[in-house]
C-alpha positions in Angstrom: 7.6 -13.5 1.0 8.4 -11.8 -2.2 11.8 -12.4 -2.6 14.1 -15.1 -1.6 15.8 -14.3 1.9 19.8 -14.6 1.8 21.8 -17.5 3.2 24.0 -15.0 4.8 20.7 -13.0 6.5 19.1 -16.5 8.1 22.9 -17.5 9.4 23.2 -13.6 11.0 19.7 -13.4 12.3 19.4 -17.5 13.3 22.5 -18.6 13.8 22.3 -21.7 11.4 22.0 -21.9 7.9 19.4 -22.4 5.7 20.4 -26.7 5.0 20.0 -27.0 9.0 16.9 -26.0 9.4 15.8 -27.5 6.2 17.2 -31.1 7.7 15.4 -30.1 11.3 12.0 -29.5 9.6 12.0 -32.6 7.7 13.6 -34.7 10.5 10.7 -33.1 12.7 8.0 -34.3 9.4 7.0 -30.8 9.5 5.4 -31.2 5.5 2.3 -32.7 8.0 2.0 -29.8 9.7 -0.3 -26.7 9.4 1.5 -23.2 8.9 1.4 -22.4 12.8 2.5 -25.5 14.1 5.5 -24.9 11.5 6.4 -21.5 12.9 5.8 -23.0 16.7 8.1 -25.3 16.5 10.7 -23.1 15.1 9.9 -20.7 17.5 10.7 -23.1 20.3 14.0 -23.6 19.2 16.8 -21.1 20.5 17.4 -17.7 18.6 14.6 -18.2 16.1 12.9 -15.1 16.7 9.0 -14.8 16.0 9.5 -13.5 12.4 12.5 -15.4 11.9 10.3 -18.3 12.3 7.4 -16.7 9.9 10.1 -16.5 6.9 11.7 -19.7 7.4 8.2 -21.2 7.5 7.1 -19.7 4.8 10.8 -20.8 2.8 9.9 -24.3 3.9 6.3 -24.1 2.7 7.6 -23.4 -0.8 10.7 -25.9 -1.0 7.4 -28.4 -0.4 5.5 -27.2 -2.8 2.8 -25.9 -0.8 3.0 -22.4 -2.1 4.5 -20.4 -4.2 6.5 -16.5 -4.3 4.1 -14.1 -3.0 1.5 -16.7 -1.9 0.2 -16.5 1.4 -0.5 -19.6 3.9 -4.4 -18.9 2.9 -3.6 -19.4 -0.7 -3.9 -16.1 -1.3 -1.1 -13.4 -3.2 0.3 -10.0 -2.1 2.6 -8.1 -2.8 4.5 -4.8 -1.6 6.3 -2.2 -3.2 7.8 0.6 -1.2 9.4 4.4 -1.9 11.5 6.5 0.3 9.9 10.4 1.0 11.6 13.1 2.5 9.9 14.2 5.9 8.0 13.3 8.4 5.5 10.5 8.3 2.2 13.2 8.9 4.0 15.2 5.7 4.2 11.5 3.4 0.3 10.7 4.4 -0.8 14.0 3.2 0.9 13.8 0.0 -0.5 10.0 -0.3 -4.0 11.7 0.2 -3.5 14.4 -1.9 -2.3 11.7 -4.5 -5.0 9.8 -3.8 -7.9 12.6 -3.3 -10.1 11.6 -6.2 -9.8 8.1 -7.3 -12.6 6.1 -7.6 -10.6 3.0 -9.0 -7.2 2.1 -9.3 -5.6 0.0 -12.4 -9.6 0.2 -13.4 -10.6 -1.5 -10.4 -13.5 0.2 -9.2 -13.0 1.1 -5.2 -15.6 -0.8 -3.3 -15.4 0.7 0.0 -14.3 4.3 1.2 -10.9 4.8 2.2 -10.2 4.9 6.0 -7.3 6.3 7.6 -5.9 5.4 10.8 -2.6 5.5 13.2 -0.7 4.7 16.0 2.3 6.4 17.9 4.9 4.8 15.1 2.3 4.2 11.7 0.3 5.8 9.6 -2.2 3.6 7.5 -4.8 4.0 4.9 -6.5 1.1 3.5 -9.2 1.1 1.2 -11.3 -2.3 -0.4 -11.4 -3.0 -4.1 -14.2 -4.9 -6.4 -12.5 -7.3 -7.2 -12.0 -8.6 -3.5 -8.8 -7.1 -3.1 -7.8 -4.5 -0.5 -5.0 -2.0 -0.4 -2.9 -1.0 3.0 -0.5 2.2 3.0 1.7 2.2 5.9 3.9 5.1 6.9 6.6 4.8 8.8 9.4 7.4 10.0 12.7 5.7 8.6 14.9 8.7 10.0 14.6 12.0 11.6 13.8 13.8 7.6 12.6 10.5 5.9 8.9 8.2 5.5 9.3 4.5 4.5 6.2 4.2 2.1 5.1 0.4 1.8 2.1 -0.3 -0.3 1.2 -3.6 0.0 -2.0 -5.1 -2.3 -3.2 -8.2 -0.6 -5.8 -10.5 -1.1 -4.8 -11.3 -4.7 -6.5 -14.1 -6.2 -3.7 -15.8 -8.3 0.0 -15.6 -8.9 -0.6 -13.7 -12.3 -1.9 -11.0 -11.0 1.1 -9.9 -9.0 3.4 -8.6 -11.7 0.9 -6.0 -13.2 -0.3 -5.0 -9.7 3.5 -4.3 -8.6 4.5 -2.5 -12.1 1.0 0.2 -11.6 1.8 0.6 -7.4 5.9 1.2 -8.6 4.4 3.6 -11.6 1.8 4.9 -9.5 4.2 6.0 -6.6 7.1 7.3 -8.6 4.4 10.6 -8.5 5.2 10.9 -4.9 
């Protein structure tokens, strides 16, 4: 989770606010628990919706300490950064590809395995592996009837610093688009 999620947002989508599920958690002595058994418990509670109870895990998981913005429940960063295009999603994976054609690295990290594409009837992807143990997923997917939501997201970071410069090239490297 990149950014913070709004009070207002986890009221709408939950129906209680963030301080009662904060109290239920540590009533419940959920800082014992692993990640899964977090989000399963949430999950058995009415209106907590399967991603609903990813976020508010993952908010939990940092209020403890156990991980910080960006980090996932492996220890691990990513991050995302994503761009409106006009048209179809076919149109905004051909213009990634063309974008994309020739590079054998990106921020001078050599590619370490060939890009693949692949779909399904609502995505686009292409993903490719970098040297330094990173990987890169594009996903396309058709916002409305004349515009592509374009989310790159870099996971498999090894450390918090290395989010910042990895989101300033993706944000740089997409403005092209």
């Amino acid at each position: 989770m990149s950014q913070a999620i709004s009070e207002q947002a986890i009221v709408e989508a939950t129906g209680q606010s963030w301080e009662h599920w904060l109290r239920f958690l540590q009533q419940q002595q959920a800082e014992q628990l692993a990640h899964k058994a977090i989000a399963d418990l949430l999950r058995a509670q009415g209106g907590v919706s399967g991603w609903w109870a990813q976020m508010l895990t993952v908010r939990f998981e940092q209020h403890i300490g156990r991980r910080v913005t960006g980090q996932d429940c492996t220890g691990q960063f990513k991050l995302s950064v994503n761009k409106t295009l006009a048209g179809p999603m076919d149109d905004a994976l051909a213009l990634w590809l063309g974008h994309v054609q020739s590079r054998t690295e990106f921020n001078q990290v050599a590619i370490s395995k060939p890009p693949a594409v692949s779909q399904s009837a609502n995505w686009r992807y292409w993903r490719c592996a970098l040297a330094d143990g990173s990987r890169v997923v594009v996903m396309f997917s058709q916002k409305t009837a004349d515009k592509t939501q374009l989310s790159v997201q870099h996971e498999q970071l090894k450390a918090e610093a290395e989010l910042e410069p990895w989101r300033s090239y993706w944000k740089e490297f997409t403005r092209g688009l």
